[in-house]
N, C-alpha and C positions, 0 to 999 in steps of 0.2 A: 379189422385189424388197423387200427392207426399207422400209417409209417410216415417218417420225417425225409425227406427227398436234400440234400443236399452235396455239396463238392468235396471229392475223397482229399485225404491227404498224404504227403508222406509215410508219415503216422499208421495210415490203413491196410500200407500195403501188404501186411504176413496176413491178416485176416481177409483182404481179398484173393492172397494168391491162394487161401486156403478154400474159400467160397470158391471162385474161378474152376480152379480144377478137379474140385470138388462135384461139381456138377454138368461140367463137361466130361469127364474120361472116369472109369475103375467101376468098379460093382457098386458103390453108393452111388453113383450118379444114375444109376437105372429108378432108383426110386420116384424118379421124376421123367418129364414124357418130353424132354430135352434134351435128353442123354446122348453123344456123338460116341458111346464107348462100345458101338459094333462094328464105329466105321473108322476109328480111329484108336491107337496106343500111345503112351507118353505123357507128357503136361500138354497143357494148353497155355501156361504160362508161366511167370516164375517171378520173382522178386526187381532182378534185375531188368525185367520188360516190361514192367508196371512204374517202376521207379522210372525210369528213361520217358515213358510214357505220358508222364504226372508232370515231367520237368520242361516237357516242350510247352510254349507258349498258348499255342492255340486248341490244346487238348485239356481232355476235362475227362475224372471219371465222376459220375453223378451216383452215390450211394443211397438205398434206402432202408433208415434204421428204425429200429422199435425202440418202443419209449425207456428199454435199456441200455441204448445206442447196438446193439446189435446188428451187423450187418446183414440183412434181408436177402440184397440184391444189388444187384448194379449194372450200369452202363456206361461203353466207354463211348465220347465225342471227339471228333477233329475237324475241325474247322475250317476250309479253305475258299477263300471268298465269300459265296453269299451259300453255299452248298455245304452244311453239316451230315458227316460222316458217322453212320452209327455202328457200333461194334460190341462184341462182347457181354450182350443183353445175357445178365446173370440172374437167377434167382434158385434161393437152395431148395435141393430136389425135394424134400420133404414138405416144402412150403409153397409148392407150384398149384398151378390153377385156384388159385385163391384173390387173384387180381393183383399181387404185387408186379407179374410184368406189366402187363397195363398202365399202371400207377408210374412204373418208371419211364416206359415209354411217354406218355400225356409228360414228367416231367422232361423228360429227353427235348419234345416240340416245343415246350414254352421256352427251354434253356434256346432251342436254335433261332425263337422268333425272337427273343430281347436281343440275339445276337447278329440280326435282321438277314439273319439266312432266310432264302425260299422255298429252299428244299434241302430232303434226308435223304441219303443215299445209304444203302447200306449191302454186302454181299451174304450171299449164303448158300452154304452147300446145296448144290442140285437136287439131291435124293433124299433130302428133307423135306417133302411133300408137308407132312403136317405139318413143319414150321412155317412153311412158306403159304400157306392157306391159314396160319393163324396173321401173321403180317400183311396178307390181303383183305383181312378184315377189317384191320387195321387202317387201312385205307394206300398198302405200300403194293406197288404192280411193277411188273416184272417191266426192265425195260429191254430188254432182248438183247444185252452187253452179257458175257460173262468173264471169266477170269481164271486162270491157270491157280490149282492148291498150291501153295508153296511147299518144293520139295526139302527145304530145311525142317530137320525134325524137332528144331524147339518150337514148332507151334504143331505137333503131335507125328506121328506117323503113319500114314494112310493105311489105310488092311485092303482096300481098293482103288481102282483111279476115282479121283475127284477134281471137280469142278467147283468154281463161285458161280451163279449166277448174279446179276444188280438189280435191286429194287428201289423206288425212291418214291418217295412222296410228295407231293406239294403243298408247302405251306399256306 
């Protein structure tokens, strides 16, 4: 599958928050082996936190489209010094393990090296074992920091306690 890797826009944001939540939370999101919709209820995102998102300076969401602009997948970046923040690795359920996260992660590291970061940090729920054994493949390790879920429920509603832990990479 060809996909084209480049920087969302305004413009993108109904069809990401439709992708986004899409495959984070509800019954279609189990189609894929990503799914947070046993451990979590609600959105994961919305129009209004993608917009705000798009508008800060040092943020970036990196989409990857098919040769009908389509959006595939995505990821979100944040920038702070020389350390790139990664977030939000999307890809729709029906279209996973087919290499588009890959694809956008490899673009995710070239966007942080032109942007002469050293390293990707990125969090991710504890009890995601297979997520978290697929980003060690990746070359991301755990660094022994974690991080309280946030108990605001616009970024979903826990069905259990959870946790971030930190992973990061070196450029």
């Amino acid at each position: 599958m060809d996909i084209t890797i480049s920087s969302a826009t305004q413009a993108h944001v109904p069809e990401l928050v439709s992708l986004v939540n899409g495959a984070y939370r509800g019954e279609g999101s189990k189609a894929g082996w990503t799914t947070e919709a046993d451990l979590l209820d609600g959105q994961r995102t919305d129009a209004q936190m993608l917009s705000e998102l798009l508008a800060k300076e040092n943020n970036t969401i990196l989409i990857g489209t098919d040769e009908t602009n389509r959006i595939l997948g995505c990821v979100y970046l944040q920038q702070t010094g020389a350390v790139m923040y990664l977030g939000m690795l999307t890809v729709q359920p029906k279209l996973q393990a087919q290499g588009i996260g890959r694809r956008l992660m490899a673009g995710a590291e070239k966007f942080a090296t032109e942007k002469h970061c050293t390293s990707i940090e990125m969090t991710v729920i504890s009890v995601r074992h297979e997520l978290i054994a697929w980003y060690n493949k990746l070359g991301y390790q755990p660094t022994g920091a974690s991080k309280p879920f946030p108990p605001d429920s616009k970024f979903g509603i826990a069905k259990q306690p959870l946790e971030f832990i930190v992973v990061s990479k070196t450029l």
